[in-house]
Each structure stands twice: as C-alpha cells, then as structure tokens.
Backbone as CSV, one residue per row, in Angstrom:
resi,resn,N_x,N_y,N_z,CA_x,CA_y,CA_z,C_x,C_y,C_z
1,UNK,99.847,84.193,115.257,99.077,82.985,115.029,97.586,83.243,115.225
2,UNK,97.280,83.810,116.350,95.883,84.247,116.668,95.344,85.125,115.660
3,UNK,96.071,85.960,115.023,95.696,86.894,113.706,94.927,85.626,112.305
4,UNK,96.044,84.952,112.160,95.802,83.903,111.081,94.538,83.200,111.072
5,UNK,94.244,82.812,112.300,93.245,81.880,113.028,91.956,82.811,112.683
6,UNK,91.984,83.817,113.149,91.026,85.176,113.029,90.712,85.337,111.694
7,UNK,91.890,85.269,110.776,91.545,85.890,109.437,90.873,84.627,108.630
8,UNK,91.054,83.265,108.889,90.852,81.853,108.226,89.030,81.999,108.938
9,UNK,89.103,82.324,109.625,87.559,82.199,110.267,86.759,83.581,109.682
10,UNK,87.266,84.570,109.608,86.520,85.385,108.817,86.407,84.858,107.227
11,UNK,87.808,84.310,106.720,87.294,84.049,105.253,86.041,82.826,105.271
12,UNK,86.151,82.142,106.181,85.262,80.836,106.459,83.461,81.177,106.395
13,UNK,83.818,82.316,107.230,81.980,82.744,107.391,81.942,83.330,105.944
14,UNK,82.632,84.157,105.576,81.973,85.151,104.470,81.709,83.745,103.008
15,UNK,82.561,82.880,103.053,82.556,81.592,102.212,81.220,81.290,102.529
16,UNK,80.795,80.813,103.590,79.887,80.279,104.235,78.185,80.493,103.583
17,UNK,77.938,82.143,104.122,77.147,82.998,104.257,76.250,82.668,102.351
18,UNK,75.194,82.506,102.141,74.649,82.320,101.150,73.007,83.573,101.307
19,UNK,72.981,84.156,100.056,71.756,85.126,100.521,70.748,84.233,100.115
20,UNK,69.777,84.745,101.161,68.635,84.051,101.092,67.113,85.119,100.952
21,UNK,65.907,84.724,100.891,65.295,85.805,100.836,64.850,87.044,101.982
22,UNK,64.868,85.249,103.025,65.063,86.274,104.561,65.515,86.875,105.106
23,UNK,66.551,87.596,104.295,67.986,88.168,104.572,67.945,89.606,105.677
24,UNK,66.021,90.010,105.245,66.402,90.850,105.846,65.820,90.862,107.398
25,UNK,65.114,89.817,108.005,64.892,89.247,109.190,65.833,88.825,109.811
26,UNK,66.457,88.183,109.302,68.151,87.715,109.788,68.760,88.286,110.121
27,UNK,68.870,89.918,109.687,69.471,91.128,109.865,69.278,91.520,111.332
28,UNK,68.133,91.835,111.386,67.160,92.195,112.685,67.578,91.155,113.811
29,UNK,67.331,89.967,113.639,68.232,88.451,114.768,68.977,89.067,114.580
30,UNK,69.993,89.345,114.121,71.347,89.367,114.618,72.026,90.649,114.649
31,UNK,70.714,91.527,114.709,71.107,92.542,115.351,70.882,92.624,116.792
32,UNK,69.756,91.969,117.289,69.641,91.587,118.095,70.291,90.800,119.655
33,UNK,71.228,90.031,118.724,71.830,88.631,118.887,73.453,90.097,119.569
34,UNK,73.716,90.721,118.500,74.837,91.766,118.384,74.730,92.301,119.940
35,UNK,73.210,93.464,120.426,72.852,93.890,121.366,73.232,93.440,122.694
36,UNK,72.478,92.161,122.420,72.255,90.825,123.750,73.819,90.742,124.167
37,UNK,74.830,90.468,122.632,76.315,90.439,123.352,77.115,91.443,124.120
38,UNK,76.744,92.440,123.611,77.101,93.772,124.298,77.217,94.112,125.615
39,UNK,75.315,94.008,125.900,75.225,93.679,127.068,75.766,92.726,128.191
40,UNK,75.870,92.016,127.847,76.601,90.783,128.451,77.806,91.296,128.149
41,UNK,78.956,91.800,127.853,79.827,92.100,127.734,80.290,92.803,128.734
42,UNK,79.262,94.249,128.495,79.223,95.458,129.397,79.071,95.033,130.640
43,UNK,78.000,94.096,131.126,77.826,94.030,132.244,79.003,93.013,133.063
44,UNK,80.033,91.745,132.486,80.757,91.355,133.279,82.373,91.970,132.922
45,UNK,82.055,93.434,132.298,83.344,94.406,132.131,84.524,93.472,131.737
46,UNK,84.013,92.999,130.328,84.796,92.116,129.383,84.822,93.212,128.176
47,UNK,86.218,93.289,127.859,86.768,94.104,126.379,85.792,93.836,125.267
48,UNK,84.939,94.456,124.306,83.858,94.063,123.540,84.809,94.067,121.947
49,UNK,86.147,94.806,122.082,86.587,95.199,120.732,87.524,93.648,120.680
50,UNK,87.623,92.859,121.258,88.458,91.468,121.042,87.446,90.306,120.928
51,UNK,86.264,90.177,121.162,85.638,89.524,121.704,85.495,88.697,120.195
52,UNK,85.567,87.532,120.044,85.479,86.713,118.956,84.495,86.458,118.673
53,UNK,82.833,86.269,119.628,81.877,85.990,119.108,81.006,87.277,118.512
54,UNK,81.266,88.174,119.103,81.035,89.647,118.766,81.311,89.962,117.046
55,UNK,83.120,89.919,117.080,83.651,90.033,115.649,82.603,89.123,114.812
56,UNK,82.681,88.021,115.172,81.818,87.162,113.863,80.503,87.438,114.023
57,UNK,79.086,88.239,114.512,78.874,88.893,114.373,78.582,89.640,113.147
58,UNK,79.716,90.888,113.540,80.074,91.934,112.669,80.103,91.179,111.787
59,UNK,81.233,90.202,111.381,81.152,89.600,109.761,80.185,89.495,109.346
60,UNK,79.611,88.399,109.935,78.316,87.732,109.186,76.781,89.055,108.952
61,UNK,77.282,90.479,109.867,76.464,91.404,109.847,76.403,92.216,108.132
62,UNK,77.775,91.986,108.062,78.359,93.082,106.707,78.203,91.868,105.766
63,UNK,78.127,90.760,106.209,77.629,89.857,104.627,76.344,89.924,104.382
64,UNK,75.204,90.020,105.610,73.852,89.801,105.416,73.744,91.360,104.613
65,UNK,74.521,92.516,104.723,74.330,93.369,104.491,74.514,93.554,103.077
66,UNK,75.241,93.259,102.688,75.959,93.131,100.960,74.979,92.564,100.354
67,UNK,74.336,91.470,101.002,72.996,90.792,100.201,71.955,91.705,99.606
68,UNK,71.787,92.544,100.941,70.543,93.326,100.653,70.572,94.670,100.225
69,UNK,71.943,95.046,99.787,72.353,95.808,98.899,72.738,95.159,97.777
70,UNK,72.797,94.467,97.028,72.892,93.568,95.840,71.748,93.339,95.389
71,UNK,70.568,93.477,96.503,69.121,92.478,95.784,68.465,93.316,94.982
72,UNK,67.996,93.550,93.684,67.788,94.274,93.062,66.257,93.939,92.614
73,UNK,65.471,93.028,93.233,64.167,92.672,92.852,63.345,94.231,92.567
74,UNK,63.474,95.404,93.672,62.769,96.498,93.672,62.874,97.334,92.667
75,UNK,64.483,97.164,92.135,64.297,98.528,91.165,64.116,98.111,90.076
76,UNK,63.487,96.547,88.887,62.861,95.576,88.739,61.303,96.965,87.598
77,UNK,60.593,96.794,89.198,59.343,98.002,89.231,59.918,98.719,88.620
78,UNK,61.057,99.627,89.248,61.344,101.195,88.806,61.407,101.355,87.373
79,UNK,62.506,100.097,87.029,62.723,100.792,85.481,61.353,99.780,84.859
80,UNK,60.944,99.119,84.791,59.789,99.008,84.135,58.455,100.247,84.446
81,UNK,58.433,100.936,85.053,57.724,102.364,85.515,58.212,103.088,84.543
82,UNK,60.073,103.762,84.681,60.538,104.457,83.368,60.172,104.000,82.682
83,UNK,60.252,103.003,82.008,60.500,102.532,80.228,58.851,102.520,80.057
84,UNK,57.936,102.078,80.357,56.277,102.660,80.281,56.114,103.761,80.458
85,UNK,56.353,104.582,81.651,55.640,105.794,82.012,56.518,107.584,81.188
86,UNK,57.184,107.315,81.042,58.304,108.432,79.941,57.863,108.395,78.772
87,UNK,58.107,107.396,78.035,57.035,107.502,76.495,55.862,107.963,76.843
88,UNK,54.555,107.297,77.424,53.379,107.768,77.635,53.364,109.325,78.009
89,UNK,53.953,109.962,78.647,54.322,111.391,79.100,54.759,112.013,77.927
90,UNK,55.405,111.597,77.554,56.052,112.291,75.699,54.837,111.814,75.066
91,UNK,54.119,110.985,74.923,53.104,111.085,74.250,52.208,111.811,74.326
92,UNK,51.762,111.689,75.566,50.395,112.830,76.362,50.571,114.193,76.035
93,UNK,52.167,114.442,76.468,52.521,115.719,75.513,52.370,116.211,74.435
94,UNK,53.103,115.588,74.050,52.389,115.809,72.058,51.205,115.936,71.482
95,UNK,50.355,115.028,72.322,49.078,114.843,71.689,48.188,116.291,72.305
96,UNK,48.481,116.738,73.627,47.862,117.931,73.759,48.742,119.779,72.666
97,UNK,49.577,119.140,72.948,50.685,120.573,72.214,49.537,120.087,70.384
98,UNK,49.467,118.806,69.960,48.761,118.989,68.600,47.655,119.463,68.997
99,UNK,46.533,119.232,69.843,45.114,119.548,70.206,45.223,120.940,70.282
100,UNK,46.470,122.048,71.366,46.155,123.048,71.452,46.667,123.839,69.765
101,UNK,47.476,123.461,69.010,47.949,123.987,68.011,46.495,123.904,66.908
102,UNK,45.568,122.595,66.993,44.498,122.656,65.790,43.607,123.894,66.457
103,UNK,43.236,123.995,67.662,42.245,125.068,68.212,42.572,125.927,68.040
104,UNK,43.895,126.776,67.603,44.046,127.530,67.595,43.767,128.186,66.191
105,UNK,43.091,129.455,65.836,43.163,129.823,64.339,43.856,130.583,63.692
C-alpha cells in the first residue's frame, strides 16, 4: 500500500511540475533545500534512503532537470551561426583559390 501511495505521489509531482524560465535557479533552491535535508537527516541518524520528503526532492530534482535539458533556446544561436557562417567560409574560399589562380601566370 505504502508503495502505491509513493508511486501516485511521484506521478502527482511529475504531473504537477511545469518548466518555467527559472528553471535553472530552482535547481540551485532545491539543491539546496536537498543538502539542508541531509543534514538534518544525518544529524538526528534518520535513514535518508526512505525519507519521503527527500524522495520528492529527487523527483521534482529530475523534472527541473529534463526541463533544462529540453530547453533548446541556446542551440537557436548555434545553428543560425552554421547556416551563416559555413557558406560564408565556402565562399571566402573560393573567392581567394579564384584570386590566387588569376595571379598566377
């Protein structure tokens, strides 16, 4: 029963969990938040691998995480860099390979 309860509350957060832009400050809190439990754990020599507020946590750690591996705003730049900067390079090329081919007699 306690399994079920466990697994309905993990599907609950990951349902829950919506990315946002702050996703990755949130990360940092609650890594934080993760630490702080630990400690407190460690120090009144309470089991940390059962601990329910801990686990959720972890969940909500590996959802903030999926966000910010999904967010693709950065590579956005990248391929607009390729798709400009590769032609121009094949161009620049060419245009010197013709320059050195007319100088030559």
């Amino acid at each position: 029963m306690n399994s079920i309860l466990f697994n309905l509350g993990k599907l609950f957060l990951q349902a829950s969990y919506e990315c946002k832009p702050t996703d990755k400050e949130n990360l940092k809190t609650l890594q934080n938040n993760m630490q702080e439990r630990i400690n407190h754990l460690n120090e009144n020599n309470l089991d940390s691998f059962s601990d329910p507020k801990l686990l959720e946590y972890y969940g909500l750690y590996s959802e903030i995480e999926q966000c910010i591996f999904q967010d693709h705003t950065d590579q956005y730049f990248l391929i607009a860099v390729m798709v400009i900067g590769i032609p121009l390079l094949v161009y620049f090329r060419w245009q010197m390979i013709k320059k050195g081919a007319k100088s030559k007699p």
